[in-house]
ZAMARGU-4260 file (C-alpha; in steps of 0.2 Angstrom, whole numbers, plus 5000, padded with zeros to 4 digits):
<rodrens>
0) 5142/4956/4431 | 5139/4936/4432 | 5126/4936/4421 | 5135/4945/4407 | 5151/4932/4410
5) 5138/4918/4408 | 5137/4919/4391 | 5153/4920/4388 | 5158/4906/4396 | 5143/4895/4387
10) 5152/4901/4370 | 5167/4896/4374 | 5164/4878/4384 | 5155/4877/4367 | 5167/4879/4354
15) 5179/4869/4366 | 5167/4854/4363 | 5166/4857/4345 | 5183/4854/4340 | 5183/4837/4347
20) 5165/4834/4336 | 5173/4840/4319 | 5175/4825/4309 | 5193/4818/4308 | 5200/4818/4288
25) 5197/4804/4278 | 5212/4795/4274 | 5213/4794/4256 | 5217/4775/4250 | 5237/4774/4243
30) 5234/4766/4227 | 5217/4780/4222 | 5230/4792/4224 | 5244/4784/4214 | 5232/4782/4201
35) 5224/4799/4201 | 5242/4805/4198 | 5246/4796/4186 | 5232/4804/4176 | 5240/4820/4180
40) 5253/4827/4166 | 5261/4842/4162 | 5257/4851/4146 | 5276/4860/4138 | 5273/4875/4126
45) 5288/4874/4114 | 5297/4884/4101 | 5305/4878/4086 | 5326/4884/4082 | 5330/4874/4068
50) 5329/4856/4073 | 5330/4861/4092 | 5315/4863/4102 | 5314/4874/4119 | 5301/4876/4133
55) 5290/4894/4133 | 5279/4888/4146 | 5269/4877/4154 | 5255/4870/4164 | 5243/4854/4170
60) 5230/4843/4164 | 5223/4827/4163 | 5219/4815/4155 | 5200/4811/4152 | 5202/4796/4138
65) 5219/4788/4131 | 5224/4802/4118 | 5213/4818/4125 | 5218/4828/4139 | 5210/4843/4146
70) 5219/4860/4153 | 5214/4877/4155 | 5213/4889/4141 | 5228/4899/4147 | 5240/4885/4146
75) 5237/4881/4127 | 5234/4901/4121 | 5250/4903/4115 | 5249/4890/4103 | 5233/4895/4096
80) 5238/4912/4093 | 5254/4911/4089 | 5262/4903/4073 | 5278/4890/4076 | 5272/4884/4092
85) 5269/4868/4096 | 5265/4857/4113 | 5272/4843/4120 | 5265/4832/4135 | 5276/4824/4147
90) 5265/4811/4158 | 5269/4801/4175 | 5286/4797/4176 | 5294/4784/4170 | 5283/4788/4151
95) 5292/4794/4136 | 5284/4814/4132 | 5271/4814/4117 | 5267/4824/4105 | 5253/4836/4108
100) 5238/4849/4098 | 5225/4860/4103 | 5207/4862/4100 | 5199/4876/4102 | 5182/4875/4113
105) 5169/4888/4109 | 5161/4896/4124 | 5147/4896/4117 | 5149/4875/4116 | 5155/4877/4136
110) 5144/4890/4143 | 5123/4884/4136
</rodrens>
């Protein structure tokens, strides 16, 4: 009977002991978050009535250089398949939205 509990009892003292062993999070520095985030902007499928534009949908991205963004595939579909639709990018608060396009990416260029 005792030595059926002893292992038990080595199991638990032991994960006991390795909660205090996992590393503690590291605290991510204010200003790299603040500037990730301002990379961060949301990407605004809109339709066209008359001069009046609306949302569809939308979605993420960021930005990777000063006039390229990048967002998943399902975000900009839309707008690649259907004619009239435009996108619209609205960054970090406090900027004025842009104008947007799409390329299309060939899998074929993605997946080598």
């Amino acid at each position: 009977m005792i030595a059926g509990l002893f292992p038990r009892v080595v199991a638990a003292l032991a994960l006991f002991l390795g909660l205090f062993a996992l590393p503690s999070s590291a605290g991510a520095d204010p200003s790299d978050v603040a500037a990730a985030a301002r990379g961060v902007v949301r990407v605004v499928v809109l339709g066209h009535d008359g001069d009046q534009l609306y949302p569809i949908s939308h979605g993420t991205g960021f930005v990777v250089q000063n006039n390229r963004i990048v967002t998943n595939a399902h975000v900009v579909r839309e707008v690649m398949d259907l004619p009239g639709l435009t996108l619209g990018i609205v960054p970090h608060k406090g900027v004025r939205p842009l104008p947007g396009a799409s390329w299309p990416i060939r899998r074929k260029t993605i997946w080598r």
